[in-house]
N, C-alpha and C positions, 0 to 999 in steps of 0.2 A: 792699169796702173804702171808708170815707170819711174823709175830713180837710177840718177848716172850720179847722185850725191858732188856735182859739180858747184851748186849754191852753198856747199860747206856747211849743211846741216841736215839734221834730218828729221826734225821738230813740225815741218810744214812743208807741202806739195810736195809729197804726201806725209803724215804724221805717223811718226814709230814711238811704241809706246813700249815697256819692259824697265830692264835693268840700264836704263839709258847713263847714266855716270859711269858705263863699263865700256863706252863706248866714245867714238871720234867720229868725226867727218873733216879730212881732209885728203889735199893733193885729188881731188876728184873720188876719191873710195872710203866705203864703210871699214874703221877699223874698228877691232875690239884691243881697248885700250884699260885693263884692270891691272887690280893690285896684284903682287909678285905672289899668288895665295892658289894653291886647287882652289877651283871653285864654277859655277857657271852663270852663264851669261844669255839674253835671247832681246833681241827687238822683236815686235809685230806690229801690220799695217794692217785696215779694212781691209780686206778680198772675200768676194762671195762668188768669183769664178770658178768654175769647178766641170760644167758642160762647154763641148766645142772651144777646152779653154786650151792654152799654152804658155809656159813659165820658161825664162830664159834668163841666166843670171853669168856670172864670174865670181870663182872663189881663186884665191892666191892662200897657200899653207905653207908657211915660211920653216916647217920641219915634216919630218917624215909622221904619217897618224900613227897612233896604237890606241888602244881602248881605253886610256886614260885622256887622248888628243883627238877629237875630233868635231867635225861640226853637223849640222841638220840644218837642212832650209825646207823651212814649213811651206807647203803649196797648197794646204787646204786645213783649218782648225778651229774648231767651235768654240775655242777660247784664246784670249791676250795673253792666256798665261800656257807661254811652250815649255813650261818646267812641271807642269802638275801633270792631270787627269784629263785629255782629251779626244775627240774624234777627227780624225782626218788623217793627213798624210803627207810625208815628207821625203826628201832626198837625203840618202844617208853618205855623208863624205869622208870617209877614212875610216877607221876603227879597227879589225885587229887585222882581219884579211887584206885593208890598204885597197879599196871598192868604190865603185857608187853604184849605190841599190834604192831603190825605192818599196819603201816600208809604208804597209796601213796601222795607225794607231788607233786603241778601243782601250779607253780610260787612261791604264799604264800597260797595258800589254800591245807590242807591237810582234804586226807578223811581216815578213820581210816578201814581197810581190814578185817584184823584178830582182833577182840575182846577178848583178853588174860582175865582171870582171876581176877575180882576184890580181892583185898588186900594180894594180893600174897604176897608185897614190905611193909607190915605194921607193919616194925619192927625197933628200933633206931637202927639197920646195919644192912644190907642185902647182902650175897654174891652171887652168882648166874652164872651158865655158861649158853648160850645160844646156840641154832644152827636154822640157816631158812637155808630153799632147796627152789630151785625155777626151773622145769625143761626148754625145749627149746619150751614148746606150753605153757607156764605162770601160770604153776599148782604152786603155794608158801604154806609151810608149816612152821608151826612156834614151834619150841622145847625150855624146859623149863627147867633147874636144880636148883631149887633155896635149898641154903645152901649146894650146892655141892654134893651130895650122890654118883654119877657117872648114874644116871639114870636120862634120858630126860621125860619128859610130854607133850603129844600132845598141845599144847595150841589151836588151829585151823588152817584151810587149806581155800586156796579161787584161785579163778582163776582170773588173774588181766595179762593184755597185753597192758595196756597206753602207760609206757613207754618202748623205744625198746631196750633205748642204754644207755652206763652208762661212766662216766669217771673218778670216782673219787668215794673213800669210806673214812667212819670218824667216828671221836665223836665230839660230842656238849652238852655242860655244860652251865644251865642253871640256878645260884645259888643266892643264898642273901651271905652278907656279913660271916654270923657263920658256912657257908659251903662253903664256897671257898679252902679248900683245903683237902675236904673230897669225891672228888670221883677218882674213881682207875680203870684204863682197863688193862688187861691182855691175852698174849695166841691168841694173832686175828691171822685168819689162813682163809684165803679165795680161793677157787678153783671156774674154771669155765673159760665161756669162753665169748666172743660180742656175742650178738644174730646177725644171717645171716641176712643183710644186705635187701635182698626179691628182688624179679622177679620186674622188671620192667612191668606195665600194657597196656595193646593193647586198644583201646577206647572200652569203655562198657565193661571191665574185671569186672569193680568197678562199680554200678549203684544206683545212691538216690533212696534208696526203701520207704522211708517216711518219710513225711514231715508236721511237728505241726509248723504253721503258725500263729495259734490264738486259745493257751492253756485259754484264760479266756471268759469264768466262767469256772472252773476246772468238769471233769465228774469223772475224776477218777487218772490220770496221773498228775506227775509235774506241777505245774506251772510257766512252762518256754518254749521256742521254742528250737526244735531240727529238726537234719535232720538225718536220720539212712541212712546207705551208706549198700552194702551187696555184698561182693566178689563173682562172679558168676563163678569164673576161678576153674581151679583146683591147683592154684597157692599161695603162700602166699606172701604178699604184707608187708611192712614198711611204713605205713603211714606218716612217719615224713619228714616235710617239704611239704608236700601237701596244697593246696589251697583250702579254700568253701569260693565264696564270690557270692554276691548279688549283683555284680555291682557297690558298694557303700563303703560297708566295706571288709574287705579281712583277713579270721579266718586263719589263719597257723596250721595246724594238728601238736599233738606232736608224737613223735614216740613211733608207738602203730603196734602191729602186727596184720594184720589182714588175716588170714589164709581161706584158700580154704573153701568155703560155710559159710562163717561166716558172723556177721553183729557188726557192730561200730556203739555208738551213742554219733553224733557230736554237744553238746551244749556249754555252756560257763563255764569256772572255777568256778564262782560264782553258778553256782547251779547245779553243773556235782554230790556232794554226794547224790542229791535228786532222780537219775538214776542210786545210784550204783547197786539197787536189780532188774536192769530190764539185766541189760548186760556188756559186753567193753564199755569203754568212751573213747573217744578221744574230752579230755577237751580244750578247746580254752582262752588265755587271750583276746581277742576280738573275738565277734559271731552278725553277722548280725541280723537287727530287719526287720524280713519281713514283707511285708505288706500284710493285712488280704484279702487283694482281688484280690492279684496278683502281682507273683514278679518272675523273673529266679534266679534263683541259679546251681551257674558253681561248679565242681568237678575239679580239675587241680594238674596239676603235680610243683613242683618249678621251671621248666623251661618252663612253663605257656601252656604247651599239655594238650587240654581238656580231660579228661576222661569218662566226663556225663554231661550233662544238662537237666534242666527241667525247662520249664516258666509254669508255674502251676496257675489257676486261681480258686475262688474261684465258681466259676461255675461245677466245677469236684466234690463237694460236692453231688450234685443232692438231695439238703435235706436243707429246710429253720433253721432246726432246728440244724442241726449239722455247717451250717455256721455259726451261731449265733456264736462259738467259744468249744474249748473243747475238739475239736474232730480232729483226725489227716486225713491228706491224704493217702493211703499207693494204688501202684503198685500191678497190678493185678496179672501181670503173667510177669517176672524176666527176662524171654526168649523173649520173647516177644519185642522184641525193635525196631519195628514198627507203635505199639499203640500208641505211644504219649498221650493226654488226653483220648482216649477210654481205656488206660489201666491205667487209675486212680481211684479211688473212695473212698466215706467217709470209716472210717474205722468200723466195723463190733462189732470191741471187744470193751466189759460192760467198759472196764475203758476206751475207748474214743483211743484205739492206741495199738499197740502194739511192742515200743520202744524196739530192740537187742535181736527181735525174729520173723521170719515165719508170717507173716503179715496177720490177720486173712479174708483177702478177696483173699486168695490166688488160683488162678483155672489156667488152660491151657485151652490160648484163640486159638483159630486158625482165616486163613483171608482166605475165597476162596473167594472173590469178588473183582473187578476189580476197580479203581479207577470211582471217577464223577466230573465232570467238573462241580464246584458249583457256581461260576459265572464270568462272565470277566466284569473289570472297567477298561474303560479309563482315566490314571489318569490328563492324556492332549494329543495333538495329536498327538504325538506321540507315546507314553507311555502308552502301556497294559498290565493288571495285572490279571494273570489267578489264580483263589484260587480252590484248588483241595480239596476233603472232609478229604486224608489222605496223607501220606506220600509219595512220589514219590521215585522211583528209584534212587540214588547218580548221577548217567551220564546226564550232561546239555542234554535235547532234543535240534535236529536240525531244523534247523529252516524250514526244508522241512515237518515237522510234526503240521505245523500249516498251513491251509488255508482259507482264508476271500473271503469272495462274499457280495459285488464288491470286486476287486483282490488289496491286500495293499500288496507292500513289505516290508521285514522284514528283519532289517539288524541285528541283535541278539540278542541271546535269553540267559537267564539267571536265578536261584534262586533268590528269591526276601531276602530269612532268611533261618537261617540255620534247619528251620521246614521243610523245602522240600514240601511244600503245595501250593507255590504262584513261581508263571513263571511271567519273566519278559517279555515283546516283545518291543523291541528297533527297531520301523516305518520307513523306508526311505520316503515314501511319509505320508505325516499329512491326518488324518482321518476329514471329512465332517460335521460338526456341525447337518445339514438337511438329514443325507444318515444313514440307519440303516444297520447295516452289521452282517453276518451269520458266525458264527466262523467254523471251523469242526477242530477237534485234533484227531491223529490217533499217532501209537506205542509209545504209553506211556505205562508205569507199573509202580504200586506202588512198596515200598519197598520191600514186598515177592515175586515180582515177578508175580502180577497178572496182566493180559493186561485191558486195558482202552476199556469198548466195544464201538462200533460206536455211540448208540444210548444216549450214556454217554457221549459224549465227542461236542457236537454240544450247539452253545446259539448265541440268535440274540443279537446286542446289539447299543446303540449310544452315542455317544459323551455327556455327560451330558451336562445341561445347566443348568445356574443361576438363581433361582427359584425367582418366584415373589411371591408378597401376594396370599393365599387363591390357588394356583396352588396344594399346598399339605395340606391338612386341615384334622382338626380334628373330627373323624366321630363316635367312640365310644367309653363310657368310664363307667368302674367301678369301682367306688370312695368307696362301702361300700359293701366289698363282705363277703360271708359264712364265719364263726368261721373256724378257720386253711384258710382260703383262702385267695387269693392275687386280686390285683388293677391290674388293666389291661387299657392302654389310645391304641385307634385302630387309625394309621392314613391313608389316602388315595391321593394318585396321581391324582387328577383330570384333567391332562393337558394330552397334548401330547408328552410331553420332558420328556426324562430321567435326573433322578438325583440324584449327589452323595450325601448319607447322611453323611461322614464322617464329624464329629464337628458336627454335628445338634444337639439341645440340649433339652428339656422338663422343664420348670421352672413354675412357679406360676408370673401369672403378677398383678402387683402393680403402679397405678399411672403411667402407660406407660414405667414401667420398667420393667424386668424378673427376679424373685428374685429365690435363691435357685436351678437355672440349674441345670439338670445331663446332659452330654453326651451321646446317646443314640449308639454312636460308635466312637471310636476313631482308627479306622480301614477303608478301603474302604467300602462303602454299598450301592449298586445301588438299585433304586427304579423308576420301568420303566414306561409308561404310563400306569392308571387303577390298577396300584399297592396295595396290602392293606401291612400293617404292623401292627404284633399287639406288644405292647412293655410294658413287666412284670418285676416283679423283681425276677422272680421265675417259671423257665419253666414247671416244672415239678409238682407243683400243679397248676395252672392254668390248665396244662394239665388231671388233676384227677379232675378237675371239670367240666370242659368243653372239651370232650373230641375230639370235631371237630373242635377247636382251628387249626391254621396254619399261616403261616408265623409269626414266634415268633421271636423276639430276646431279649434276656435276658439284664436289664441294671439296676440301680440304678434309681427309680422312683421317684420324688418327695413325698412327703407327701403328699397322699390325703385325707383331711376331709369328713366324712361321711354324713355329711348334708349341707355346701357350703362351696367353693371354687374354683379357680383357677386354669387352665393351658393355659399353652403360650408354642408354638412351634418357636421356633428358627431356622438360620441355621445357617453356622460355623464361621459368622461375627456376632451374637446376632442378625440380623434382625427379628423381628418376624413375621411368616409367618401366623398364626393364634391364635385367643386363645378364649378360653371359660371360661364361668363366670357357674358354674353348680349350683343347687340348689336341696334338698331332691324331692322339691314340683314338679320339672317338672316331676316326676313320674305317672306313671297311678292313679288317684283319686280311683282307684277300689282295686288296690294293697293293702293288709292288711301289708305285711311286704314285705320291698323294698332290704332285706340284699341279695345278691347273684346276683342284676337283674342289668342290664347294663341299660344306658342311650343312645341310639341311635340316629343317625343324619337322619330326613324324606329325604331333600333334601339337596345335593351338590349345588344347584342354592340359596338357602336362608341361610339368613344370618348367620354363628354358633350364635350368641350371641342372636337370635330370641329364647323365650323358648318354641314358637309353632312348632319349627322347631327340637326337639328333643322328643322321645318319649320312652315310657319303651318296652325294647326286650320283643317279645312276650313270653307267655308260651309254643307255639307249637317248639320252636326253642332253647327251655331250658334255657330262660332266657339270653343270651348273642350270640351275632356274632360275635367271634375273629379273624379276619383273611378272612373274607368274609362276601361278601353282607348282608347289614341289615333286619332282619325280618320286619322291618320298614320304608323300602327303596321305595318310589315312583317316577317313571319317571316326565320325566318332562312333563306339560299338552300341548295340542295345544288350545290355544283360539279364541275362538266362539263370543266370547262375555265378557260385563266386570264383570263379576263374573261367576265361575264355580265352583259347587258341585262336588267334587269327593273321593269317591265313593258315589252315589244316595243312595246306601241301606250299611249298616255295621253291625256286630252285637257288641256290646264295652264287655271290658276288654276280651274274648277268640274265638273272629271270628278271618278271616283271611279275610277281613281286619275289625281291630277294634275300631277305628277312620273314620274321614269323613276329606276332608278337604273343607274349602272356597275360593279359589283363586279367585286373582283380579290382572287387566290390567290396568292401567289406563293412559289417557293421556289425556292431561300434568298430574304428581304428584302432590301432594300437599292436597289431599281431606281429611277432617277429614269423621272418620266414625261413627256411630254407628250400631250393629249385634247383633241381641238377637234370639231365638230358641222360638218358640211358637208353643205348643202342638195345637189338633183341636180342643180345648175348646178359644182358642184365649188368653191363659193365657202363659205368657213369664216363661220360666222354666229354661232359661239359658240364662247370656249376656257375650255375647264374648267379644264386645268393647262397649265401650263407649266415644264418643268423642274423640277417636284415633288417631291421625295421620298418615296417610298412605303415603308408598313408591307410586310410580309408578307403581312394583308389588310386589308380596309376597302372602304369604296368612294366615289365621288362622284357627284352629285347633277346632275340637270337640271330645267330646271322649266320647260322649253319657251320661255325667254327668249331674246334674241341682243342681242348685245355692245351693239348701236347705242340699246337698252332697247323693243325692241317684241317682241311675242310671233311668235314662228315660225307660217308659214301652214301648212297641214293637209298634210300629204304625208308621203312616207318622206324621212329621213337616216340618214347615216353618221356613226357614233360611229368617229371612226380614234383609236387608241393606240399610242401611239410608247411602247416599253420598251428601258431603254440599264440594262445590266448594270453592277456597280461593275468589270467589265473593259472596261468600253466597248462590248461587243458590245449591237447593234439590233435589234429586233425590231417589228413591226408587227402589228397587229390590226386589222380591221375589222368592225366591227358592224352590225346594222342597226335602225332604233328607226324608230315611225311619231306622226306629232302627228296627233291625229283630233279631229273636227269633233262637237258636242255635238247627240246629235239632240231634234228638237223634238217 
């Protein structure tokens, strides 16, 4: 397209359409010719050059610019109208620094590309010819004549692919009243061609290589949310009209190219110039607010063909500290698109990310190992839900690849999500509430192609059932662990039914209420008979501190106070099924410092809320049993009689065992007591109760201490027990228990 406006119009060869009454054509040149009024003014022509193009015009400014005076010559805009909301990009001529810059626009925000020259234009007239190149991979250069000589000036170069397409080029005057009819275009001469259109993409051509979910507190990068996409093809793509949405909100990609092995980063117009020195933007007038602990975000086409997904949690962090916020997610390995969350992790690089480049966790992972059958939930009786550790083959398994003992049929089988992890099994006959049954799964392969071995693929399982009080209770907990260290609540299956934890929750109870619940899975999660679970907020240092930790699952834990408080175990109706009242004090009295040491449950028979019935993990057992039997764990006794000493001999605070207990039988209940410890001088060195009131049974605790708080010396004592019936009548006991000496 050119116009030298020498035919004294500008209505045809070629046609300017806009605020045309603001405007003249004569003596050979575009004027703008408006009322004596602030106000603005813009023609535009066809152009859809924008590849291998070049724009060359003449402006005359018959005053010095300021940011009340200046003009824009549009070279590339998806709209006639240069005064609203559009995509593309302009030469910016005068404003306050007196410049010419070349600016990309995305809706109303523009970001300035090329940095032109301060005070080039600081003159009461300025004539000046311009030329930008821009070739077909988004290389723009920006040339300069000011006062005409016939020689250009580099002004700067930059590589910019946002937008792809163009439809229209212009001027825009932008003037107060004593310059309205003081600026002049001349000589526009535009070549070039639409940039190519791009390949259509095959699923996973285009893959979210990373992902800033929770930019605050800043470590180094933006503070804003992005998602970097990264073309893996050898193909180059046209991102316009594309989809990123979260489910919720739905961002429209503008058209931006994104060429073979490249990467794009997809944030919002309001803070896309805060990423222009990291790479390509593809700016969005609306960008999804993801949320910090887990969210899917879809990649799609405008005719809604996914290209990628990722349900990303904030678990793939593996770092208390980079969840805290700042820090991006980024993909391990790009080929890789079988990893799912194994091939995620925090990101590596000093500023917290590495937005619209090579992502600095970058390695070739390989998979030779075979899928594992990680557990089967009945979600009812007929309905089985198999969850695999990793991605499974695309081909539904047949349903001859699953077999049960006792023998269920199986009328079909299914993906549960589009993870490929979890098999559906749709029952012809309903499974047995009282019958535990043996699964075996044979030719399965995950997605590389590896076989599922025999020994991987087998799990017994039953019908959950509706948990009553104290069936799963609470058996250990650490409310005040090591500096850098995490809270950890341990619970246990004490029944003989399986049961699903999905909705079971952990809260702090108040007044016979549960306050502050977290949900402990919002997922299937069987927990079988004799089950433990241990539940943290943070797998991965609980595990650097405890390193025989097991059965873990990561969740949001309530607030635990370090000297008393509260938890209450729910399940998925708020019934609560247990709950503990902790305190600093039921600590070992021997302990000098209690930071790092768990609180442990002696017996599953006595009461949680008894504080004899909890003791500190031993030191031979590092302070804590996550996931298995407590170092402080005693069977239950068989009685002889109505009180029984066990153990007879202990050594306190580092035997094995370090405590004694006193159990009692009694019948009928109702007996107050009193129990004191007297050394062989007949002098009471320790009282357990006083005037107590006792169950029917239970028992109370010693742990080798005495009243005046120093440990008892090695010898035999006498456990005396005073029993006063609800008729008054007395009875006496005496026992005998020994504190022994730790040999070397």
């Amino acid at each position: 397209m050119s116009d030298s406006f020498a035919d004294g119009n500008f209505t045809n060869n070629p046609t300017w359409i806009g605020t045309a009454a603001h405007f003249t054509a004569s003596s050979g040149r575009l004027r703008l010719q408006a009322p004596e009024e602030a106000a603005e003014a813009y023609l535009a022509t066809p152009s859809q050059a924008l590849a291998d193009a070049s724009w060359e015009f003449s402006v005359w400014l018959g005053f010095d610019p300021s940011s009340a005076n200046y003009a824009r010559v549009y070279l590339a805009s998806s709209t006639a109208n240069l005064g609203g909301a559009l995509q593309g990009y302009y030469v910016m001529v005068g404003n306050t620094d007196d410049e010419i810059s070349l600016y990309r626009q995305t809706g109303t925000t523009r970001v300035k590309i090329i940095d032109g020259m301060n005070g080039r234009l600081a003159f009461p007239n300025s004539s000046m010819r311009i030329k930008v190149t821009r070739n077909a991979t988004g290389d723009w250069q920006l040339y300069t004549d000011v006062g005409i000589t016939g020689y250009y000036t580099l002004e700067g170069a930059t590589v910019d692919v946002t937008h792809a397409t163009s439809q229209y080029a212009g001027v825009f005057c932008d003037y107060t009243a004593t310059r309205s009819n003081l600026f002049y275009f001349d000589d526009i001469l535009i070549t070039g061609k639409p940039v190519a259109p791009g390949a259509r993409p095959a699923y996973k051509d285009v893959i979210i290589s990373e992902i800033m979910a929770d930019p605050t507190p800043e470590v180094g990068l933006p503070d804003a949310e992005f998602v970097e996409v990264h073309n893996r093809s050898a193909k180059t793509f046209n991102l316009g009209g594309w989809m990123l949405t979260d489910g919720t909100t739905r961002a429209a990609l503008p058209a931006a190219m994104l060429p073979a092995g490249g990467y794009a980063i997809i944030t919002g117009a309001t803070v896309a110039d805060s990423f222009k020195a990291y790479g390509a933007i593809a700016a969005t007038q609306t960008f999804p607010s993801f949320n910090n602990a887990g969210d899917k975000i879809v990649l799609r086409l405008a005719d809604s063909t996914v290209i990628d997904s990722v349900q990303y949690s904030d678990r793939w962090y593996s770092s208390a500290d980079k969840r805290a916020g700042g820090w991006s997610l980024e993909i391990i390995d790009p080929n890789d698109l079988c990893g799912d969350d194994a091939n995620w992790t925090a990101s590596l690089a000093p500023a917290g990310g590495t937005p619209g480049t090579q992502n600095s966790v970058w390695a070739q992972r390989t998979d030779n190992m075979g899928p594992v059958l990680v557990s089967v939930i009945p979600t009812d009786a007929t309905h089985v839900t198999l969850r695999f550790n990793e991605r499974l083959a695309a081909e539904v398994p047949a349903t001859t690849n699953f077999t049960f003992s006792p023998a269920v049929q199986i009328a079909s089988v299914s993906f549960a999500d589009p993870s490929l992890r979890r098999v559906d099994l749709l029952l012809r006959t309903p499974l047995d509430i009282e019958t535990t049954y043996a699964l075996t799964t044979q030719n399965i392969w995950d997605c590389t192609g590896n076989p599922l071995l025999p020994a991987n693929g087998r799990a017994t399982f039953r019908l959950p059932a509706e948990p009553q009080e104290h069936q799963v209770v609470l058996n250990e907990v650490l409310f005040n662990p090591r500096p850098q260290g995490v809270d950890f609540v341990e619970i246990v299956n004490t029944s003989t039914q399986y049961f699903n934890l999905k909705g079971w929750a952990l809260g702090h109870r108040k007044d016979e209420q549960v306050k502050e619940a977290e949900v402990i899975s919002e997922d299937d999660l069987l927990l079988p008979p004799g089950g433990y679970l241990t539940l943290t907020a943070d797998v991965t240092t609980l595990t650097n501190h405890y390193p025989t930790a097991q059965h873990l699952v990561e969740m949001i834990l309530p607030s635990l106070n370090d000297d008393d408080g509260s938890i209450a175990l729910t399940d998925s109706t708020g019934h609560i099924l247990d709950s503990f009242h902790y305190k600093d004090i039921f600590h070992s009295p021997f302990l000098k410092d209690t930071e790092g040491v768990s609180l442990e449950r002696i017996s599953f028979s006595g009461a949680t809320d008894a504080p004899a019935n909890w003791k500190s993990a031993s030191t031979t057992a590092g302070y804590a049993t996550p996931g298995y039997i407590n170092s402080q764990a005693r069977p239950a006794r068989v009685f002889d009689d109505a009180v029984v000493i066990t153990p007879e001999v202990f050594i306190p605070l580092t035997g094995q065992p370090d405590f004694t207990e006193i159990h009692y039988r009694l019948d009928p209940g109702g007996y107050a007591a009193n129990v004191r410890i007297v050394d062989p001088h007949g002098r009471v060195v320790r009282e357990l109760a006083n005037n107590a009131l006792l169950g029917s049974e239970g028992f109370l605790r010693w742990d080798g201490d005495c009243d005046d708080g120093t440990k008892a010396r090695v010898g035999y004592y006498m456990v005396w027990v005073e029993l006063i019936d609800p008729k008054g009548n007395v009875q006496t006991l005496r026992k005998r228990v020994a504190v022994a000496a730790r040999l070397h």
